[in-house]
BAPAMI-721371 format. One line per field, with one value per residue: x, y, z of N, C-alpha, C in turn; residue in three letters. Coordinates in nm, 4 decimals. Example, Ala and Ser with C-alpha at 12.3 -4.5 7.8 and 13.67 -1.06 7.14 Angstrom:
2
n.c1	[1.3190_1.2850]
n.c2	[-0.5690_-0.2250]
n.c3	[0.7800_0.7080]
ca.c1	[1.2300_1.3670]
ca.c2	[-0.4500_-0.1060]
ca.c3	[0.7800_0.7140]
c.c1	[1.3200_1.2900]
c.c2	[-0.3300_0.0030]
c.c3	[0.7800_0.7870]
resn	[ALA_SER]
END
This chain:
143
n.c1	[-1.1591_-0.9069_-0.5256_-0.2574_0.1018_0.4758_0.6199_0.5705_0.7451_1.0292_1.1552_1.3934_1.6945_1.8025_2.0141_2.0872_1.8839_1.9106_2.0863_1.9161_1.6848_1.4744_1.4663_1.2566_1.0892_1.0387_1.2871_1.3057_1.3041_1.1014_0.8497_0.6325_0.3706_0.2037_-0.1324_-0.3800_-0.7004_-0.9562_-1.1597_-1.1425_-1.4146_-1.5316_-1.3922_-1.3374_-1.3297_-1.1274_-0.9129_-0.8783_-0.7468_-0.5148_-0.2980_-0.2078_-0.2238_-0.0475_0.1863_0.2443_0.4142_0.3817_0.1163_0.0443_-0.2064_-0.3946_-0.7010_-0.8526_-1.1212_-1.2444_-1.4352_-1.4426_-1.7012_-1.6811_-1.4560_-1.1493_-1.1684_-1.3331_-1.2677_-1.0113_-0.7723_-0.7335_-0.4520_-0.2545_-0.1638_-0.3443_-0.2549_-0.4338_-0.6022_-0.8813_-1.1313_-1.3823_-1.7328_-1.9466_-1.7496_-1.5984_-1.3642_-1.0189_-0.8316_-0.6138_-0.3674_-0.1959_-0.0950_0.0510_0.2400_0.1979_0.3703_0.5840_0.7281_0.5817_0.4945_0.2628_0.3824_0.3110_0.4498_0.5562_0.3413_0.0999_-0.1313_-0.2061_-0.3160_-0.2010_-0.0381_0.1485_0.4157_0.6479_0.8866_1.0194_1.3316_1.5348_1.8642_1.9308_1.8719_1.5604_1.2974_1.0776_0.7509_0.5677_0.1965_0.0172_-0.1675_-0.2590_-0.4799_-0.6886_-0.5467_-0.7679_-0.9008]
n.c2	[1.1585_0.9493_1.0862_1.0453_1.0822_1.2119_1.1953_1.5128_1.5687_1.3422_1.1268_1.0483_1.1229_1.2328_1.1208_0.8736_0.7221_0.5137_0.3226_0.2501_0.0941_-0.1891_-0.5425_-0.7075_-1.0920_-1.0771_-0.9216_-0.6595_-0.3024_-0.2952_-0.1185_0.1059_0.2765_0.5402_0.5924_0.8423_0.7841_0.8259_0.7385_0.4175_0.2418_0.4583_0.5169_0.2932_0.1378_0.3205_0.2801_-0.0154_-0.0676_0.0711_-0.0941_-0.3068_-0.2176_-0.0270_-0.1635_-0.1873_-0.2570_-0.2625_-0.1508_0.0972_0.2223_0.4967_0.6579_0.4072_0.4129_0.1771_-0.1204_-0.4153_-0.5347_-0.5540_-0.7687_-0.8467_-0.9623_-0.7750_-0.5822_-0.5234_-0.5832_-0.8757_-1.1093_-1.0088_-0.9444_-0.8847_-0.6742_-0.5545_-0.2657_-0.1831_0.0524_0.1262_0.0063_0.2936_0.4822_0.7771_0.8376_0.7758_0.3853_0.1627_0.0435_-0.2090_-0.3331_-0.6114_-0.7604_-1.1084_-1.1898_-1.1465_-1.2418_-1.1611_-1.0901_-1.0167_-0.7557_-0.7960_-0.6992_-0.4646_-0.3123_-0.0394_0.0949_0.2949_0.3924_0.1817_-0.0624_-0.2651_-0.4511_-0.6917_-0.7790_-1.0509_-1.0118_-1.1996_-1.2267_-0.9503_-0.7712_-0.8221_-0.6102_-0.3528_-0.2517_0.0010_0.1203_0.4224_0.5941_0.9072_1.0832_1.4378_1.6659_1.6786_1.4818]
n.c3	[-0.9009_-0.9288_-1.0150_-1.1735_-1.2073_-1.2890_-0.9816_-0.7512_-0.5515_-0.3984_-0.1938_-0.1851_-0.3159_-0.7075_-0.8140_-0.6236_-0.6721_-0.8251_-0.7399_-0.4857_-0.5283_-0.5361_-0.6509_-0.8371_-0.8796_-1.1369_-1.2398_-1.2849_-1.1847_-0.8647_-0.8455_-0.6496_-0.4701_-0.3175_-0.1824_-0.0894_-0.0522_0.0542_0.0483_-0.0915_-0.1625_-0.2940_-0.5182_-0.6310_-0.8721_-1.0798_-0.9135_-0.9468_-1.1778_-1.1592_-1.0147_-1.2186_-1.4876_-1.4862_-1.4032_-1.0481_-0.7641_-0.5226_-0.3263_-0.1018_0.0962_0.2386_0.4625_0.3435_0.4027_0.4603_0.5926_0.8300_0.6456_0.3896_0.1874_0.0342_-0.1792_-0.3056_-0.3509_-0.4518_-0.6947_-0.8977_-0.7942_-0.5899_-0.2269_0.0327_0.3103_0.6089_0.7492_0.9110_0.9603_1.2148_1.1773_1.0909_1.1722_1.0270_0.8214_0.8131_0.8363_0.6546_0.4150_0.2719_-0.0435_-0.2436_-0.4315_-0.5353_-0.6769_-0.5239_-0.1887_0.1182_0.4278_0.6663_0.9289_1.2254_1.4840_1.4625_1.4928_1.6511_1.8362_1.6713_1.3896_1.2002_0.9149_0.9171_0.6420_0.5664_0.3199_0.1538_0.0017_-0.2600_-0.1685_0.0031_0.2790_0.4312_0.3052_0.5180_0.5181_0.5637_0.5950_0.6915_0.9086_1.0190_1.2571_1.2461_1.4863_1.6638_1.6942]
ca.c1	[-1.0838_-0.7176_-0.4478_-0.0964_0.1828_0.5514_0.6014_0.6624_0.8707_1.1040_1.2631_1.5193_1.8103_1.7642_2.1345_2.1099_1.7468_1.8968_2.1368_1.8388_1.5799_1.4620_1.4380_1.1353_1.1718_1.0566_1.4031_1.2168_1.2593_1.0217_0.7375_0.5540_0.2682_0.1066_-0.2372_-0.4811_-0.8174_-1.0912_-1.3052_-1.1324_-1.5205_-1.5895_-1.2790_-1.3171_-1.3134_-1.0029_-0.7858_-0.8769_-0.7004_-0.3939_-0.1836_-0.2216_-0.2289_0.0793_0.2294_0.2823_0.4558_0.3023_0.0340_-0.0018_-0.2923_-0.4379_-0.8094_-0.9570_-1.2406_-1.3401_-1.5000_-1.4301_-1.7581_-1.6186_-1.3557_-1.0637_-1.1553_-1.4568_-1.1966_-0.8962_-0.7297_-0.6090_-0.2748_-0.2187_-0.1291_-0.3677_-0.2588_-0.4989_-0.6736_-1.0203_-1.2511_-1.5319_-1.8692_-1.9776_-1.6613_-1.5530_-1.2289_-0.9168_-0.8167_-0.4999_-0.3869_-0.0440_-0.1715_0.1725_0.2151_0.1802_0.5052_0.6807_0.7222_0.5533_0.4313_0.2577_0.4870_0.2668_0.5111_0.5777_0.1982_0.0958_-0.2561_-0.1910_-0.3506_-0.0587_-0.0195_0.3303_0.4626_0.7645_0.9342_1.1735_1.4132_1.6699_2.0294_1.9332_1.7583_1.4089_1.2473_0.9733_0.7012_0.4285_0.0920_0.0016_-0.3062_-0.2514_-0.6206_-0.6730_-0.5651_-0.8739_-0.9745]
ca.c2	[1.0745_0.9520_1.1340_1.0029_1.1190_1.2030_1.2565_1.6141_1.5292_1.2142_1.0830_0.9857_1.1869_1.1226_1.0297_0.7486_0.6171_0.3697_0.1911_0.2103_-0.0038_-0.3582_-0.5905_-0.8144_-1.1487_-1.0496_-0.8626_-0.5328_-0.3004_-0.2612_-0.0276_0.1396_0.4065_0.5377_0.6857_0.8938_0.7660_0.9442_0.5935_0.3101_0.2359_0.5260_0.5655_0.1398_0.1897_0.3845_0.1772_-0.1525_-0.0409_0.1008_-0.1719_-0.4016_-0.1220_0.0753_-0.2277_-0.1800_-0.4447_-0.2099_-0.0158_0.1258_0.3349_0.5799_0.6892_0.3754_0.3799_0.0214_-0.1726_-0.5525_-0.6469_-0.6080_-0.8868_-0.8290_-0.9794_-0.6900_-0.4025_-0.5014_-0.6548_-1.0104_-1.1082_-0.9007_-0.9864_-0.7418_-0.6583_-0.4219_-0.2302_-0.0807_0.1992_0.0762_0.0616_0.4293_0.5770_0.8559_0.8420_0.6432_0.2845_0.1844_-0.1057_-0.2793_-0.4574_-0.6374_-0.8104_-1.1777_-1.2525_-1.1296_-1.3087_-1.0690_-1.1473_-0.8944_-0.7784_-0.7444_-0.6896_-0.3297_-0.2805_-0.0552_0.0966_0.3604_0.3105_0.0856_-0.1570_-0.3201_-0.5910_-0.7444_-0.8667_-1.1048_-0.9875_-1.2227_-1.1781_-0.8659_-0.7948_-0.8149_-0.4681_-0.3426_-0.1206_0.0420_0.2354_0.5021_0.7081_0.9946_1.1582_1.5427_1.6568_1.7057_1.3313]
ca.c3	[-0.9911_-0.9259_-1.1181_-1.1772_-1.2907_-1.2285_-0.8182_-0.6772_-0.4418_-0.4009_-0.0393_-0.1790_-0.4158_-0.8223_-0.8093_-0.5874_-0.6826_-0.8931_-0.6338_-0.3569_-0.6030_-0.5026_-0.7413_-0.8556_-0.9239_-1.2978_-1.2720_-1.3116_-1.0436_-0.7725_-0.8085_-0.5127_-0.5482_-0.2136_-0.2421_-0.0057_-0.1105_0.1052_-0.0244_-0.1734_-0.2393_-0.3817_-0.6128_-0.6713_-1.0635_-1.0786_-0.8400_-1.0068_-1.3147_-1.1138_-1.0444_-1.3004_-1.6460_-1.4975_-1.3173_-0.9258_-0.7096_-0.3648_-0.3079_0.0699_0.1090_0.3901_0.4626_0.2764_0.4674_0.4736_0.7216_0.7686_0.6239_0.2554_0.1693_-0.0076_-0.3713_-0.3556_-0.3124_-0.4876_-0.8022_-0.8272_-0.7672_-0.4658_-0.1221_0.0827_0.4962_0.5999_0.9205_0.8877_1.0798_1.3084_1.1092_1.0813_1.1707_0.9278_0.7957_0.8542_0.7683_0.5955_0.3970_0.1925_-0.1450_-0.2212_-0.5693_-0.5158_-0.7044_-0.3782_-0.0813_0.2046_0.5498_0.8154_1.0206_1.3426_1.6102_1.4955_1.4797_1.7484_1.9052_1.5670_1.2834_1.1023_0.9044_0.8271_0.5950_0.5707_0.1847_0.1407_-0.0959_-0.2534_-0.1862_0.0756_0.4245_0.4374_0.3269_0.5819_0.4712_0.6419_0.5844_0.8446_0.9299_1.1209_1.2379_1.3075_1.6052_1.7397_1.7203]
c.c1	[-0.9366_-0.6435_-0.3454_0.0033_0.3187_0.5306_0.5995_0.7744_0.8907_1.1585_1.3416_1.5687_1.8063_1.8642_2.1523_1.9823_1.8052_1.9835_2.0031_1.6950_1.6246_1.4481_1.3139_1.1488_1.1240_1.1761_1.3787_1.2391_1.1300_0.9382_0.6653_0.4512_0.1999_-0.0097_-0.3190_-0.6224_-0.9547_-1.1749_-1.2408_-1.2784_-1.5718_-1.4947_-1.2326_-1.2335_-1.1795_-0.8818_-0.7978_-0.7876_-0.5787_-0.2800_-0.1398_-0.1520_-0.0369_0.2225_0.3433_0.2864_0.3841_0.2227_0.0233_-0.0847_-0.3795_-0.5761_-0.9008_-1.0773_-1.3091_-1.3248_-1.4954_-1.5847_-1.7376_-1.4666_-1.2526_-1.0809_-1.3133_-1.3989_-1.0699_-0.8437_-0.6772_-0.4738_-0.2228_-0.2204_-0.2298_-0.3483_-0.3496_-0.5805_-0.7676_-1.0551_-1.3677_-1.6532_-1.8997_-1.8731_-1.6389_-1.4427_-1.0707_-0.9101_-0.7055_-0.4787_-0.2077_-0.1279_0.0194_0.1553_0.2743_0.3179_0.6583_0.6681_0.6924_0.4772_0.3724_0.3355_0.4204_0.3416_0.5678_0.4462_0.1798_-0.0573_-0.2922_-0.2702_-0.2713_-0.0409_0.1111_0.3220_0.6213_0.7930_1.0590_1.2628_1.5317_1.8157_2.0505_1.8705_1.6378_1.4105_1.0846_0.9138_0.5892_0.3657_0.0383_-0.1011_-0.3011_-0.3899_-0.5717_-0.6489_-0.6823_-0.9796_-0.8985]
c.c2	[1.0795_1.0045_1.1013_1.0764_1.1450_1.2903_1.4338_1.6440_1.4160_1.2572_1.0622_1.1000_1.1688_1.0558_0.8897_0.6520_0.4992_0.2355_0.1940_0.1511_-0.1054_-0.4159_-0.7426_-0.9159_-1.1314_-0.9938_-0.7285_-0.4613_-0.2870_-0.1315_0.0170_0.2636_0.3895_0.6384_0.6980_0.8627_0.7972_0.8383_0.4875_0.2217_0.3315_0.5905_0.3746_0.1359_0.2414_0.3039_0.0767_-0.1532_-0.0182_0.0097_-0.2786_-0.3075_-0.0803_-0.0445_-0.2150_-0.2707_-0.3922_-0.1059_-0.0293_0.2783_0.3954_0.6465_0.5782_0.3449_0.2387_0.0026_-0.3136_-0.6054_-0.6731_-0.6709_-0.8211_-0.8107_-0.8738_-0.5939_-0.3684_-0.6108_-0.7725_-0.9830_-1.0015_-0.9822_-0.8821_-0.7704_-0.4764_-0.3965_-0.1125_-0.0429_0.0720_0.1436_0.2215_0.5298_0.6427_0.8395_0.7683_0.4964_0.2788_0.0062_-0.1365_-0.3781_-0.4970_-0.7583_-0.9740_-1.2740_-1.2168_-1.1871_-1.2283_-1.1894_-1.0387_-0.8922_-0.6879_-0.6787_-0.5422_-0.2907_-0.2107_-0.0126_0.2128_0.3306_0.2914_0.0172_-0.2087_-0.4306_-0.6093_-0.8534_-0.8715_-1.0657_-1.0691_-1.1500_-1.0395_-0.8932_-0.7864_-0.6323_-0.4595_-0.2165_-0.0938_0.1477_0.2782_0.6428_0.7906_1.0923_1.3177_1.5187_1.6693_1.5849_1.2864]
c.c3	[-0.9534_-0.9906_-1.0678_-1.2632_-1.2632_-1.0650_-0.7784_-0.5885_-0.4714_-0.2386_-0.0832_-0.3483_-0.5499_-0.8108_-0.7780_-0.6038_-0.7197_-0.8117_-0.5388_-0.4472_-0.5523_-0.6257_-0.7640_-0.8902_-1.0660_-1.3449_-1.3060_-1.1803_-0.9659_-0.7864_-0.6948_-0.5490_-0.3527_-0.2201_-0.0891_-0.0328_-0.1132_0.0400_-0.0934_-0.2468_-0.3530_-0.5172_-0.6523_-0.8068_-1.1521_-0.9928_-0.9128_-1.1322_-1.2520_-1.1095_-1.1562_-1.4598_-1.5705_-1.3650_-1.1890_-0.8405_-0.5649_-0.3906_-0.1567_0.0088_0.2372_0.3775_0.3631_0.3273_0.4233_0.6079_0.7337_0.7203_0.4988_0.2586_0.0342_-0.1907_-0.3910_-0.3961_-0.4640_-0.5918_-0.8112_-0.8454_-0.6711_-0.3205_-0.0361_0.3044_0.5075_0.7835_0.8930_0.9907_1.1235_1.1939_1.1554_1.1834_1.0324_0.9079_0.8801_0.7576_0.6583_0.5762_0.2656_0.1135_-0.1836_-0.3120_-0.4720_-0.5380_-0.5822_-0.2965_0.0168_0.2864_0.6154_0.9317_1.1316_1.4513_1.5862_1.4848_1.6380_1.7692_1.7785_1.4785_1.1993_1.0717_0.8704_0.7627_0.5549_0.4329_0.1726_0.0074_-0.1373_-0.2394_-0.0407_0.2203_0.3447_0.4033_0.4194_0.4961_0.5588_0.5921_0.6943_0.8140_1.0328_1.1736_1.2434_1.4304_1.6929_1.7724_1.8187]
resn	[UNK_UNK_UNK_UNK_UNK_UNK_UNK_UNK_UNK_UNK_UNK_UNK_UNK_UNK_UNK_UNK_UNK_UNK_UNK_UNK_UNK_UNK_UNK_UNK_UNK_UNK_UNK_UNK_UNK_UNK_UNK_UNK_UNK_UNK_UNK_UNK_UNK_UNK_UNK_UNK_UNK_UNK_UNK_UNK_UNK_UNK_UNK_UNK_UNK_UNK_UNK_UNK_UNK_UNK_UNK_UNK_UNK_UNK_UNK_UNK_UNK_UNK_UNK_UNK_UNK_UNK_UNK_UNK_UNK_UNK_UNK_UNK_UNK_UNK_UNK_UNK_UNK_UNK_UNK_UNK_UNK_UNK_UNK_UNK_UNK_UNK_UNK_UNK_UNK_UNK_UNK_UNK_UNK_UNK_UNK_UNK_UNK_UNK_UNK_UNK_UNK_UNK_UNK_UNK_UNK_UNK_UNK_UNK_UNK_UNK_UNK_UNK_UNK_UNK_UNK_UNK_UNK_UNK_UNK_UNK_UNK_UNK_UNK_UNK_UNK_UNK_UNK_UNK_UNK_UNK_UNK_UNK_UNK_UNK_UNK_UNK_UNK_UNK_UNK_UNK_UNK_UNK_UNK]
END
């Protein structure tokens, strides 16, 4: 079962969180949540509720083990943008994916994509640069 709650850590300083927020165009800032999932199938139930109840403008997530033969509206909540990169049928673990609230303007931003498992997207932000984001699957070393 997923559990939420405040972070343990932060990247970034509390001080300056509030200048380094994006803003939505609801005028709300920007939400982000990144989750490890070890099954986005098998933890379906619990994500579907995530962005929507506790409203998140990004989710990037790592190990969702999918496979392209499930489609997007099987996995994941409407109103989402999803860029994603799945495991080879009966590979174990891996797969990574950017759900990216619909009221944003995002694109995949292939050209930093490399042989990794990575996905990037790229949101337009009024008034600023573009923010890039990326989800990233790192295996054991022993893969």
């Amino acid at each position: 079962m997923l559990s939420l709650g405040s972070p343990l850590a932060s990247s970034s300083p509390t001080q300056l969180h509030h200048n380094l927020q994006t803003i939505a165009p609801n005028g709300k800032p920007t939400r982000i949540l990144n989750i490890n999932f070890q099954s986005v199938l098998k933890n379906r139930e619990a994500f579907a509720s995530i962005p929507s109840s506790i409203g998140y403008d990004i989710v990037t997530g790592t190990e969702s083990w999918l496979t392209n033969n499930k489609k997007d509206n099987e996995i994941f909540p409407p109103g989402y943008t999803i860029y994603r990169i799945d495991i080879e049928t009966g590979q174990r673990g891996g797969g990574v994916f950017i759900a990216i609230n619909k009221d944003l303007v995002s694109t995949r931003y292939q050209s930093a994509e490399t042989q990794c498992e990575i996905v990037w997207a790229k949101i337009e932000i009024k008034s600023c640069k573009p923010l890039l984001i990326g989800s990233y699957y790192r295996p054991h070393a022993s893969d």
